[in-house]
Structure formats: C-alpha cells, structure tokens
C-alpha positions as CSV (number, residue, x, y, z in Angstrom):
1,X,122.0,-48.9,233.8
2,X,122.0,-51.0,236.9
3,X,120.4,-54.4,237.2
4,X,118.9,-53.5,233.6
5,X,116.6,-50.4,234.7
6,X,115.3,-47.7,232.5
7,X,116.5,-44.6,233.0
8,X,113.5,-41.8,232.2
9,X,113.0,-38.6,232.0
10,X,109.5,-37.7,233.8
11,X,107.7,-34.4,234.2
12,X,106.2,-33.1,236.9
13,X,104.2,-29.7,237.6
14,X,106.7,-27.4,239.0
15,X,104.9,-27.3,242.2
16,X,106.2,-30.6,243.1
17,X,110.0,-28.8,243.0
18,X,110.2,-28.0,246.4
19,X,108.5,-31.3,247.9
20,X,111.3,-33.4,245.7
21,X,113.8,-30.9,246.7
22,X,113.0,-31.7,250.6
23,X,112.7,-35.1,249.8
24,X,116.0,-35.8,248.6
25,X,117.5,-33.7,250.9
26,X,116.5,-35.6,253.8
27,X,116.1,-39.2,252.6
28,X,119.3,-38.6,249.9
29,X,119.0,-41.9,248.2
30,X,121.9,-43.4,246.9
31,X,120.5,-44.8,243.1
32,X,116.8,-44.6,242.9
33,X,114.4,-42.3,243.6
34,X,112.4,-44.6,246.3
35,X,114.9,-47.2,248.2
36,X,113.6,-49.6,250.7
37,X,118.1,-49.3,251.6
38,X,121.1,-48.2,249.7
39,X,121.4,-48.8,246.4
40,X,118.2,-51.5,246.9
41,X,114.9,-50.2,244.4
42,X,111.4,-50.3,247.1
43,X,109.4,-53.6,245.9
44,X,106.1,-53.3,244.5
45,X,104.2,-54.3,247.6
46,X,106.5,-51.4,249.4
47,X,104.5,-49.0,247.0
48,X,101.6,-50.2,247.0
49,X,101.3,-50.2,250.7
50,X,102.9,-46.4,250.9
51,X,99.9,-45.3,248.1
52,X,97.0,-46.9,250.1
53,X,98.5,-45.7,253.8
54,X,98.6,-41.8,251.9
55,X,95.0,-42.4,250.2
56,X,93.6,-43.8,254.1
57,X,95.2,-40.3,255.1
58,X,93.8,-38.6,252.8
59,X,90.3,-39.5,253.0
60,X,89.9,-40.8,249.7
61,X,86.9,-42.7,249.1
62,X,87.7,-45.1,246.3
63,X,90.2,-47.2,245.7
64,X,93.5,-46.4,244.8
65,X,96.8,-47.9,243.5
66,X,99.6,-47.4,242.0
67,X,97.8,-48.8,238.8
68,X,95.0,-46.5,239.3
69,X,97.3,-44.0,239.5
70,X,99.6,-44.5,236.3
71,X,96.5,-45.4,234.2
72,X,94.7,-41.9,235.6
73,X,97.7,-40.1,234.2
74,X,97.9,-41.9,231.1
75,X,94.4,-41.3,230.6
76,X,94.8,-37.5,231.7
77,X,98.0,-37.2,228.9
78,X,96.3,-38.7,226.1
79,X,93.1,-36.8,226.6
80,X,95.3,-33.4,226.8
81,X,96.5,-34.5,223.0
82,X,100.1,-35.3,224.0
83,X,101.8,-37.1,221.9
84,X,101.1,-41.4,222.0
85,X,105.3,-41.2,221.2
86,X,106.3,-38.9,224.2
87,X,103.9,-41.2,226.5
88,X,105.4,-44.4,225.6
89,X,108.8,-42.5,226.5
90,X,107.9,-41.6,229.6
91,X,105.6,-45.2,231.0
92,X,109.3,-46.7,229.5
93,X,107.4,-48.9,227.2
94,X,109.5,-50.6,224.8
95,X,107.2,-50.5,221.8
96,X,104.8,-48.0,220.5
97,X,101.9,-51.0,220.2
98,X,101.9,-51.4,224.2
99,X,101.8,-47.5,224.6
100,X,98.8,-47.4,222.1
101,X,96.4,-50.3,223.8
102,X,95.8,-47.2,226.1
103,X,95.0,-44.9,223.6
104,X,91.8,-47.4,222.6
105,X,91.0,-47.5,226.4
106,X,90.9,-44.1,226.4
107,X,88.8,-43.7,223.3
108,X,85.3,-44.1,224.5
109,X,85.8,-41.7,227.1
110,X,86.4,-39.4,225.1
111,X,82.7,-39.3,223.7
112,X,82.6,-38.2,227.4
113,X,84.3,-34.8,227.0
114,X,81.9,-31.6,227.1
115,X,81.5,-30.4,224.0
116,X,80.0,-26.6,224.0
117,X,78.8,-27.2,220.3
118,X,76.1,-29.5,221.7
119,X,74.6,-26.2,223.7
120,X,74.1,-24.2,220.1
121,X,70.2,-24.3,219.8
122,X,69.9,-22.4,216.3
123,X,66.0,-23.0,216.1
C-alpha cells in the first residue's frame, strides 16, 4: 500500500476488456490506474476536468461528475439488490454505516420502480 491507498477489487462489464486492455498498453502506468506522471495518482481536479471534457464530447446534456457518476452506480447496484456489504467493498468505505447512508438515498426511489402488479385490473 503506497502513500496509504486502498487497494480494490472493481468490476466492470466485460465489454470494457478490450478498452482497458488498449489502455494500458499504450499509457502502461507505472502504480495506478490514472497517473498525471510515474508513480504520481491524477488529482481530483485532473478527473474532474477529463469527465466533463468526455461528457462536452459526448453531447451530454446534464451535468456530470465524477460524483454524479459514482453515486449513479451506487444507486444502479443497490437497486439491482447487490449486496450493501460487497458495495461498501468496492466504494473502499471503511465502515458499513457510510456505505448504508446510500442505501436511505436510494430508498424513495425505489417507490419509483415499475411494478407490473399495478397494471392487474381484476374488476
């Protein structure tokens, strides 16, 4: 563990294979995954920049972030039933409560989710 970093394990679709495959071949960073140099992590205003240059690109036309972007999967994992355990694992969160303040955001969005049941007219 350099300069106290957490190491994680992080899924990804298995589409993104080949893009992370080209990715490091080309850039081959030397101890994280996004270096602004060797060795030396990118800075949060690095990121943040890269995500809204990529979004401007892309057309998009709300804002995005990084936190946008984390909370959207968060959101997307806990409203797929994964496990609040596994999630904390993979955000790197140190303790379960921090993990689960999500899991109450997410809760009244769930009242949100199509439910076919409501579509049953029996008279």
């Amino acid at each position: 563990n350099k300069d106290n970093v957490i190491i994680r394990k992080v899924p990804f679709d298995s589409s993104i294979r080949p893009l992370l495959s080209t990715y490091l071949k080309k850039v081959n960073p030397s101890y994280y995954l996004l270096e602004s140099k060797p060795n030396q992590k990118c800075s949060p205003a690095s990121i943040y920049m890269a995500v809204e240059t990529a979004s401007i690109k892309a057309r998009v036309q709300y804002n995005v972030n990084p936190q946008i972007i984390r909370r959207s999967a968060i959101f997307t994992l806990i409203t797929h039933g994964v496990d609040i355990s596994i999630i904390k694992t993979i955000l790197g969160h140190g303790e379960l409560r921090v993990t689960s303040q999500y899991k109450k955001m997410a809760q009244p969005n769930l009242n949100l989710v199509y439910n076919p049941i409501q579509d049953i007219h029996v008279f």
